[in-house]
N, CA, C and O atoms as a GROMACS GRO file, in nm:
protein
  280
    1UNK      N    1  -9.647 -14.425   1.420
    1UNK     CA    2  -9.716 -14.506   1.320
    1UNK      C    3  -9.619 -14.531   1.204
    1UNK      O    4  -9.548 -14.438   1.165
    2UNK      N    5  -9.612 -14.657   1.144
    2UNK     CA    6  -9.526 -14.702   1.032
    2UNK      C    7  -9.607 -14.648   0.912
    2UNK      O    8  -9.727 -14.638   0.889
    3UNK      N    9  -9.481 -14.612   0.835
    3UNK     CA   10  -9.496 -14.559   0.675
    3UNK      C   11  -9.589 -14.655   0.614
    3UNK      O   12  -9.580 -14.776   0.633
    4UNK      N   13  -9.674 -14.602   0.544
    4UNK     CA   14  -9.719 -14.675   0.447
    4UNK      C   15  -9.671 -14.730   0.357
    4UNK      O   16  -9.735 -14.811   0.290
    5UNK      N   17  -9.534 -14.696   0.333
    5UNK     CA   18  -9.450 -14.753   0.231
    5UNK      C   19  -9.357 -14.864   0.249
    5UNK      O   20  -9.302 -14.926   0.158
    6UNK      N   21  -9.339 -14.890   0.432
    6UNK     CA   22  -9.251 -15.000   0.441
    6UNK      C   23  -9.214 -15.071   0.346
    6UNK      O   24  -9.106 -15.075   0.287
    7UNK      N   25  -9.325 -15.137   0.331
    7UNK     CA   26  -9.258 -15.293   0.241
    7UNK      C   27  -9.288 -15.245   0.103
    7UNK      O   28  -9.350 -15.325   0.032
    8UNK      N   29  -9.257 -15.130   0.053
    8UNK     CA   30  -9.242 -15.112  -0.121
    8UNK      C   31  -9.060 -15.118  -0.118
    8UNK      O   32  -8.975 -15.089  -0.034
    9UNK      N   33  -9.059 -15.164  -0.240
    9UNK     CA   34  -8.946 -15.089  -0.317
    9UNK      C   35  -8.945 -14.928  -0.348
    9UNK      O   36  -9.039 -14.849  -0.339
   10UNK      N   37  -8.808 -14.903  -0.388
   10UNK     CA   38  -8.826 -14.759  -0.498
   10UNK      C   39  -8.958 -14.691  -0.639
   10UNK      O   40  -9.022 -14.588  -0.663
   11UNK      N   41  -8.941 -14.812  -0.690
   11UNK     CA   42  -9.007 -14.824  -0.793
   11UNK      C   43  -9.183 -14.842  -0.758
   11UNK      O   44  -9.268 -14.822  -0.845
   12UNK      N   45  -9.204 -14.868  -0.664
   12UNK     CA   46  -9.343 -14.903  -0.614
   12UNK      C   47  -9.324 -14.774  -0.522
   12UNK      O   48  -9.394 -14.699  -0.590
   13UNK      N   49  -9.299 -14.731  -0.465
   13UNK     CA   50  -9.312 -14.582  -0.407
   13UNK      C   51  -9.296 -14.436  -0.478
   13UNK      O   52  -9.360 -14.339  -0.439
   14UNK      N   53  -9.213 -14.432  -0.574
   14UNK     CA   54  -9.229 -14.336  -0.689
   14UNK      C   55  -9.346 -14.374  -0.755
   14UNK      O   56  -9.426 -14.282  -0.771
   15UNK      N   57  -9.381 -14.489  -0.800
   15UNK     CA   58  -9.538 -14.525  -0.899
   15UNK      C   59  -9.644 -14.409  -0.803
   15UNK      O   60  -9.714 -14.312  -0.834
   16UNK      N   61  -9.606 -14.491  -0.655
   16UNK     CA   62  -9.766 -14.416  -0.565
   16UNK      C   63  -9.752 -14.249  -0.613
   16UNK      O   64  -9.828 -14.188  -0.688
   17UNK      N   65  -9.644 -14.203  -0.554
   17UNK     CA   66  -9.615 -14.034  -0.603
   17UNK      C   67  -9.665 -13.984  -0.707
   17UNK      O   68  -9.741 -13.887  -0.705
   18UNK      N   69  -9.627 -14.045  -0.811
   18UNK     CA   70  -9.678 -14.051  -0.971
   18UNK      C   71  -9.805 -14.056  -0.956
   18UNK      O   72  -9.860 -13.945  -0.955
   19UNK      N   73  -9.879 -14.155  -0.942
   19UNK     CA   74 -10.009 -14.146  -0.908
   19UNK      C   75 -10.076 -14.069  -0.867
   19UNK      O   76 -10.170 -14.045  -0.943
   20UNK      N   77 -10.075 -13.989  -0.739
   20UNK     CA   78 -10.112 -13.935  -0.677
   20UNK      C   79 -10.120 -13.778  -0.755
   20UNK      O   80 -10.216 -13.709  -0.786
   21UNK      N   81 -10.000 -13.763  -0.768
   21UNK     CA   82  -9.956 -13.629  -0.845
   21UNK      C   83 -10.088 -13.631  -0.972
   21UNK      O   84 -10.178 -13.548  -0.986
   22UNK      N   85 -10.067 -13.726  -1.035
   22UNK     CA   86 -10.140 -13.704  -1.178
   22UNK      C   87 -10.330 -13.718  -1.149
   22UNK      O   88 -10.409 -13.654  -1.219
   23UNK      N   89 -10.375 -13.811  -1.039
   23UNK     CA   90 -10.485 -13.786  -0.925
   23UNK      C   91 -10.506 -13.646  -0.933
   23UNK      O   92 -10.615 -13.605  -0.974
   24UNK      N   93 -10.430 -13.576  -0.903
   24UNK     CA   94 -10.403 -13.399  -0.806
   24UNK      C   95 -10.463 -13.340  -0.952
   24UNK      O   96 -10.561 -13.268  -0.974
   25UNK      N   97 -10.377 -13.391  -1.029
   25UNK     CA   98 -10.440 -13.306  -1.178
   25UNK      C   99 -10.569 -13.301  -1.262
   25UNK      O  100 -10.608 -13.242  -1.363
   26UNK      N  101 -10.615 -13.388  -1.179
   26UNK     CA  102 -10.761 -13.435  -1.230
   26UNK      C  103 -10.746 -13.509  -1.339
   26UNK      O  104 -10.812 -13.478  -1.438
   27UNK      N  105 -10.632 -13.649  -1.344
   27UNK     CA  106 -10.610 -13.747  -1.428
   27UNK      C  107 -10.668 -13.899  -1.372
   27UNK      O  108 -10.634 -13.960  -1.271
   28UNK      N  109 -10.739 -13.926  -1.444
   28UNK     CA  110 -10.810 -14.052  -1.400
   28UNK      C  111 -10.688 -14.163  -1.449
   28UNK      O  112 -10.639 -14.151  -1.561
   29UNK      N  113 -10.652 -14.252  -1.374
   29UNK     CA  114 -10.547 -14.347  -1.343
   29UNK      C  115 -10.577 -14.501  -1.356
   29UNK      O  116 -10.651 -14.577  -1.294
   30UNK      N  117 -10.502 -14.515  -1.449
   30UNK     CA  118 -10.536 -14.674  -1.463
   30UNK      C  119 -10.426 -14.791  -1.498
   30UNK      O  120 -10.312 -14.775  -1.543
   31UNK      N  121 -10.488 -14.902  -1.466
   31UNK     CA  122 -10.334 -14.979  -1.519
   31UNK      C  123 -10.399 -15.075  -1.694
   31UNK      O  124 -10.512 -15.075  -1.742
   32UNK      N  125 -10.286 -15.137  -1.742
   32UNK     CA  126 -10.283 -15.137  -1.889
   32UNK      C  127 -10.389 -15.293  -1.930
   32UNK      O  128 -10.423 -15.340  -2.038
   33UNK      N  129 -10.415 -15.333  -1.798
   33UNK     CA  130 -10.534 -15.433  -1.818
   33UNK      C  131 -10.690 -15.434  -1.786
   33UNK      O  132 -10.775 -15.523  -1.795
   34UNK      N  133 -10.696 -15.285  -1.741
   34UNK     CA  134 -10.836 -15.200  -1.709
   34UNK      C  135 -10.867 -15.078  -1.753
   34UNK      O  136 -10.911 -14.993  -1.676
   35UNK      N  137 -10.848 -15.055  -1.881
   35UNK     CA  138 -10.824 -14.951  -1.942
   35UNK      C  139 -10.980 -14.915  -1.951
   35UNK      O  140 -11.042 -15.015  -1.986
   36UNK      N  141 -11.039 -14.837  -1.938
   36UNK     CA  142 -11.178 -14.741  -1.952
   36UNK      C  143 -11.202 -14.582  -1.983
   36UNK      O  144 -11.243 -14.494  -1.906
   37UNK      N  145 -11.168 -14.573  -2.110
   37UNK     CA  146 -11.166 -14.438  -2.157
   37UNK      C  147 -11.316 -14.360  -2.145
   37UNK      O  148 -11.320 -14.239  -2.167
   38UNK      N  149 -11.400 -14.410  -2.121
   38UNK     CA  150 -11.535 -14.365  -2.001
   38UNK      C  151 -11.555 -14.298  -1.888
   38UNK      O  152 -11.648 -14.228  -1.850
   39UNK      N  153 -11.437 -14.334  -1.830
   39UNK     CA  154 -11.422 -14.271  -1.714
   39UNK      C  155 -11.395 -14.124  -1.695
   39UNK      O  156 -11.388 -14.071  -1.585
   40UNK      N  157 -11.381 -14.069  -1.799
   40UNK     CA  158 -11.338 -13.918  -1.799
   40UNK      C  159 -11.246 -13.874  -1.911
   40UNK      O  160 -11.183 -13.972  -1.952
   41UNK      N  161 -11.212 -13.750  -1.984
   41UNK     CA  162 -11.198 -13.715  -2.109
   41UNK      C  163 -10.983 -13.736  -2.061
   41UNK      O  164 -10.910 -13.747  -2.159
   42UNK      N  165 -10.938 -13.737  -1.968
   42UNK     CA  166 -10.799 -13.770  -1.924
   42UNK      C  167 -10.782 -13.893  -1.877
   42UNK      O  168 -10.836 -13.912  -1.768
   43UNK      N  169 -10.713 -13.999  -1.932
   43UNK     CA  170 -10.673 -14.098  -1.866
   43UNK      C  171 -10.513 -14.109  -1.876
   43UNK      O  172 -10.438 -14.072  -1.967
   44UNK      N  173 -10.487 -14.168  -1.760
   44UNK     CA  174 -10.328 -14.174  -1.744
   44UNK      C  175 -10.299 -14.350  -1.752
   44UNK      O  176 -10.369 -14.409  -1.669
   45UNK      N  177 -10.200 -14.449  -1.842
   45UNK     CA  178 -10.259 -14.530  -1.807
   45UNK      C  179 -10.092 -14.563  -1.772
   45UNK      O  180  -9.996 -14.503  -1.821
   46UNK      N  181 -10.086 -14.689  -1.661
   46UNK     CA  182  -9.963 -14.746  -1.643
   46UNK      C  183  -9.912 -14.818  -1.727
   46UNK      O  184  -9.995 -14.880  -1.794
   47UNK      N  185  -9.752 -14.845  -1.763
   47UNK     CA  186  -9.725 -14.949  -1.834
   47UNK      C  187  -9.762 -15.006  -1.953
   47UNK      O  188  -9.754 -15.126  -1.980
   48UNK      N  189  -9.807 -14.907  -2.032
   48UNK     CA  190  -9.869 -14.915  -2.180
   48UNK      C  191  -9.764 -14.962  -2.252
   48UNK      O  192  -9.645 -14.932  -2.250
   49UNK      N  193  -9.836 -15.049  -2.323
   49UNK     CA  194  -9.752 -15.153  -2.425
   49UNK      C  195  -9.685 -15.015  -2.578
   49UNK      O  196  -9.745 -14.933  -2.647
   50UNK      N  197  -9.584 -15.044  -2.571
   50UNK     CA  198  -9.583 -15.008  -2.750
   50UNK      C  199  -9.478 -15.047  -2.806
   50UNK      O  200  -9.439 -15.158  -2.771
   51UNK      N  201  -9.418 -14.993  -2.881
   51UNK     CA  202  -9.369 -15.062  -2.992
   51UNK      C  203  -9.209 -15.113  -2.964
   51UNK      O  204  -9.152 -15.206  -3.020
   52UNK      N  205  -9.152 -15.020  -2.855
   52UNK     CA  206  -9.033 -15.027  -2.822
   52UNK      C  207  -9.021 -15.106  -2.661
   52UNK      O  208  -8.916 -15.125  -2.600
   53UNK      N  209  -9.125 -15.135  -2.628
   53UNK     CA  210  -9.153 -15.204  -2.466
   53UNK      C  211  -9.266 -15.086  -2.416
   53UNK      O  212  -9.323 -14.994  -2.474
   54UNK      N  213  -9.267 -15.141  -2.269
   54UNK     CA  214  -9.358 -15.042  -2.202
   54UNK      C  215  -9.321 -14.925  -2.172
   54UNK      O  216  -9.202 -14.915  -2.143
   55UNK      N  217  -9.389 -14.824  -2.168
   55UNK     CA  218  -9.397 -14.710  -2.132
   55UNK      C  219  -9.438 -14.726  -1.983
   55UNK      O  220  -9.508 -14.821  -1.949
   56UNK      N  221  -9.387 -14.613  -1.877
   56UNK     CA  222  -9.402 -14.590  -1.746
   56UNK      C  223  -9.604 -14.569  -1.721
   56UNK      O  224  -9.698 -14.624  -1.662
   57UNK      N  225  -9.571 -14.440  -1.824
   57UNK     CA  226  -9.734 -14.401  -1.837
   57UNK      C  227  -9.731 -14.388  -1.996
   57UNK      O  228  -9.638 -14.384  -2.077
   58UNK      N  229  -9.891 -14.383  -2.012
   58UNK     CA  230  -9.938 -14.320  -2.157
   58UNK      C  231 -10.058 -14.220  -2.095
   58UNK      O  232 -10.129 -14.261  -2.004
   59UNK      N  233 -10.076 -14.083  -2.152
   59UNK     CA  234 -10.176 -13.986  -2.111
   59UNK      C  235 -10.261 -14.025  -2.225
   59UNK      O  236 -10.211 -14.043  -2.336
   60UNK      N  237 -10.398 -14.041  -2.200
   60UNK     CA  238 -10.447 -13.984  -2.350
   60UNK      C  239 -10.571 -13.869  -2.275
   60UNK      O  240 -10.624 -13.847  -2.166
   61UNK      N  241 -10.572 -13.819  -2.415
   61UNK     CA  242 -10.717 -13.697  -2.389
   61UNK      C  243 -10.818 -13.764  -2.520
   61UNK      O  244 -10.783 -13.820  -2.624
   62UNK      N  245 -10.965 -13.732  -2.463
   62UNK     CA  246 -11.018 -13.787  -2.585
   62UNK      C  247 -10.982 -13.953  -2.624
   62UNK      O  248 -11.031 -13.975  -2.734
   63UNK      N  249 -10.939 -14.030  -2.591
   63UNK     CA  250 -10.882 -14.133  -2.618
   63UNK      C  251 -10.800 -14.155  -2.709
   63UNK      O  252 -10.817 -14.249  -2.787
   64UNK      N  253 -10.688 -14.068  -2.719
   64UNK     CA  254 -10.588 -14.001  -2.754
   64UNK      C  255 -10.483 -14.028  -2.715
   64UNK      O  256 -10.474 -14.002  -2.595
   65UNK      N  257 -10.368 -14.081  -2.769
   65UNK     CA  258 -10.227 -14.022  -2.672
   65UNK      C  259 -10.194 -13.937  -2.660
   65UNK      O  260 -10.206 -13.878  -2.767
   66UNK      N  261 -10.153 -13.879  -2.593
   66UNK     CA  262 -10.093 -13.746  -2.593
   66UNK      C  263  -9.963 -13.708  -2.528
   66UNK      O  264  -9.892 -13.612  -2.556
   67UNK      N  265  -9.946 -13.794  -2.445
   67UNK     CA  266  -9.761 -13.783  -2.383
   67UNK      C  267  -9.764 -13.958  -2.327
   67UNK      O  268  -9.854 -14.037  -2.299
   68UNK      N  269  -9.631 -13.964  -2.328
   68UNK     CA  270  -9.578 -14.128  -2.291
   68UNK      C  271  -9.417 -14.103  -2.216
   68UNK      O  272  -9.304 -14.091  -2.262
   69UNK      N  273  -9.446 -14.104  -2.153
   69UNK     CA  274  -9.286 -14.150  -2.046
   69UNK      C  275  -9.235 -14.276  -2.073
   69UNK      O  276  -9.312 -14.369  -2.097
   70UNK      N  277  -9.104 -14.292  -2.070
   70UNK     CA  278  -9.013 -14.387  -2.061
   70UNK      C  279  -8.961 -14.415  -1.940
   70UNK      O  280  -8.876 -14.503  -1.929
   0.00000   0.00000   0.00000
Protein backbone atom coordinates (compact mmCIF):
# COMPACT_ATOMS: atom_id res chain seq x y z
CA UNK A 1 0.00 0.00 0.00
CA UNK A 2 1.29 3.62 -0.95
CA UNK A 3 2.28 6.20 1.74
CA UNK A 4 -0.07 8.51 2.54
CA UNK A 5 2.32 11.05 1.99
CA UNK A 6 3.22 10.49 -1.66
CA UNK A 7 2.29 13.56 -3.16
CA UNK A 8 3.26 15.99 -0.09
CA UNK A 9 6.25 17.95 0.01
CA UNK A 10 8.61 18.22 3.17
CA UNK A 11 6.86 20.94 4.56
CA UNK A 12 3.34 19.36 4.20
CA UNK A 13 4.59 16.12 5.83
CA UNK A 14 6.37 17.63 8.87
CA UNK A 15 2.96 20.02 9.27
CA UNK A 16 0.98 16.32 9.42
CA UNK A 17 3.72 15.13 12.26
CA UNK A 18 3.29 18.41 13.99
CA UNK A 19 -0.17 17.93 14.01
CA UNK A 20 -0.56 14.83 15.05
CA UNK A 21 2.04 15.14 17.83
CA UNK A 22 0.27 18.24 19.32
CA UNK A 23 -3.41 16.00 18.63
CA UNK A 24 -1.39 13.31 21.04
CA UNK A 25 -1.20 16.17 23.61
CA UNK A 26 -4.62 16.88 23.83
CA UNK A 27 -4.14 20.18 21.64
CA UNK A 28 -7.07 21.08 19.64
CA UNK A 29 -5.64 22.15 16.07
CA UNK A 30 -6.57 24.68 13.86
CA UNK A 31 -5.67 26.74 10.92
CA UNK A 32 -5.51 30.79 11.11
CA UNK A 33 -8.90 31.21 9.16
CA UNK A 34 -11.02 28.89 11.60
CA UNK A 35 -9.92 29.88 14.68
CA UNK A 36 -12.53 28.68 17.63
CA UNK A 37 -11.25 29.17 21.03
CA UNK A 38 -14.57 27.07 22.15
CA UNK A 39 -13.36 24.22 21.26
CA UNK A 40 -11.32 23.49 24.29
CA UNK A 41 -9.14 25.49 26.91
CA UNK A 42 -5.69 24.51 24.31
CA UNK A 43 -5.65 25.57 20.91
CA UNK A 44 -2.75 25.18 18.59
CA UNK A 45 -3.27 27.39 15.70
CA UNK A 46 -1.32 27.18 12.19
CA UNK A 47 0.34 30.03 10.59
CA UNK A 48 -0.69 32.81 12.90
CA UNK A 49 -0.25 36.18 11.65
CA UNK A 50 2.03 38.60 13.76
CA UNK A 51 4.00 41.21 13.70
CA UNK A 52 7.17 39.88 12.12
CA UNK A 53 5.23 37.37 9.44
CA UNK A 54 3.69 34.10 10.27
CA UNK A 55 4.41 31.95 12.83
CA UNK A 56 4.54 27.99 12.11
CA UNK A 57 2.12 27.62 15.18
CA UNK A 58 0.67 29.89 17.97
CA UNK A 59 -0.45 27.76 21.31
CA UNK A 60 -2.85 29.60 23.30
CA UNK A 61 -4.39 28.41 26.74
CA UNK A 62 -7.40 30.24 27.88
CA UNK A 63 -7.27 32.20 24.70
CA UNK A 64 -3.98 33.14 25.44
CA UNK A 65 -0.72 32.87 23.71
CA UNK A 66 1.43 31.07 25.20
CA UNK A 67 4.29 29.71 22.86
CA UNK A 68 4.79 30.61 18.97
CA UNK A 69 7.30 28.82 16.73
CA UNK A 70 9.07 30.29 13.92
Amino acid sequence: MPSANVNQNPEQIARDQIDAKLVEAGWRVQDKGKIDFNVGQGVAVREYPTDIGPADYVLFVDRRAVLRRF
